[in-house]
C-alpha positions as CSV (number, residue, x, y, z in Angstrom):
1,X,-60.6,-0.5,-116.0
2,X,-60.9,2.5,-113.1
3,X,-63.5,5.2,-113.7
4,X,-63.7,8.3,-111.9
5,X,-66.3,9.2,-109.4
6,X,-67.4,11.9,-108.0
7,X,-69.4,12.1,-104.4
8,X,-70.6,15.0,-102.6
9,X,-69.9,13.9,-99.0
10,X,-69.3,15.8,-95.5
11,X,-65.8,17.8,-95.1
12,X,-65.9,16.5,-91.9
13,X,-66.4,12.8,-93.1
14,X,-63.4,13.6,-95.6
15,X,-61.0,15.1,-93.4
16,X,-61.4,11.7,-91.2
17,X,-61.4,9.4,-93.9
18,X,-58.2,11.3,-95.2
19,X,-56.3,10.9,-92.0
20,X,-57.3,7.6,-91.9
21,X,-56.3,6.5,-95.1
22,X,-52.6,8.5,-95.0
23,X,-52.4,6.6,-91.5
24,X,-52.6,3.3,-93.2
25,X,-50.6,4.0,-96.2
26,X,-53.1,3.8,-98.5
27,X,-55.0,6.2,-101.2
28,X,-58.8,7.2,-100.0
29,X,-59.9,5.6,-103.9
30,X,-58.1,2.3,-102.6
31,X,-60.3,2.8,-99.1
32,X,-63.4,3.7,-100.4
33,X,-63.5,0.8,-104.0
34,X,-62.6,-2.0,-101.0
35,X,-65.3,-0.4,-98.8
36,X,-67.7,-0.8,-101.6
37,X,-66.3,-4.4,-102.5
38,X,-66.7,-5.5,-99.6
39,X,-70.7,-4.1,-99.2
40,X,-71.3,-6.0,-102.5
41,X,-69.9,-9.2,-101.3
42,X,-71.9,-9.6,-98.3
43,X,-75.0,-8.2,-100.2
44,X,-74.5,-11.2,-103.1
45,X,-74.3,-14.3,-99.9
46,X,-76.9,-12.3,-98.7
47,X,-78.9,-12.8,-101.5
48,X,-77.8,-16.2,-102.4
49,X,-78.0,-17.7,-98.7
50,X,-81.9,-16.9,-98.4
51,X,-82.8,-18.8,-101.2
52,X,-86.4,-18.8,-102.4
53,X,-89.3,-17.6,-101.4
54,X,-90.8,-20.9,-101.1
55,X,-87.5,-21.6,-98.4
56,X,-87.7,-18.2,-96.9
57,X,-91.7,-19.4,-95.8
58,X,-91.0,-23.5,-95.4
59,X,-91.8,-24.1,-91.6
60,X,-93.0,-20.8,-90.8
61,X,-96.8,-22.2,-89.9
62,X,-97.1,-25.0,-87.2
63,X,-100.3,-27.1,-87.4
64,X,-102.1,-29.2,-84.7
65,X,-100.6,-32.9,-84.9
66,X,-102.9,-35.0,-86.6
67,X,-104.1,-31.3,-88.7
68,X,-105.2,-33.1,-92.3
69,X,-104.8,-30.4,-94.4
70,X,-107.2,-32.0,-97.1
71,X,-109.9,-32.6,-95.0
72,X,-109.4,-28.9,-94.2
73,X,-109.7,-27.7,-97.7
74,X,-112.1,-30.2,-98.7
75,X,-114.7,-28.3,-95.6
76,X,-113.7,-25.2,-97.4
77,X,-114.9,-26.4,-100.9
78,X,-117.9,-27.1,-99.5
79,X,-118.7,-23.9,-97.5
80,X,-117.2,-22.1,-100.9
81,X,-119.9,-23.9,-103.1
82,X,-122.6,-24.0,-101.1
């Protein structure tokens, strides 16, 4: 189902995007909907590549080898409770 749209854009920007549409045989609508399309696509595997949060951060902090994270929090209990 096709709606109509209206934009207030740059005469300029029309003009070109005119001549460019009539050059390739094709309406500006046609141009400008697959335009858009083609934004939304790549914004959705954008979206959907990064994942979670929790993914996004995984591997972002390197620790010492040998770092024992519990012993770590454990000397932070104790400073906490102190």
């Amino acid at each position: 189902m096709n709606t109509k749209l209206t934009l207030n854009l740059n005469k300029e920007i029309i003009r070109r995007a005119k001549e460019y549409a009539k050059e390739h045989n094709i309406s500006l609508s046609f141009l400008i909907e697959n335009y858009l399309q083609k934004i939304i696509s790549d914004y959705k595997s954008d979206v959907a590549s990064k994942g979670s949060i929790v993914n996004e951060l995984s591997g972002i902090i390197k620790l010492d080898k040998g770092f024992d994270y519990h012993d770590d929090y454990r000397e932070h209990l104790i400073a906490k409770y102190k």
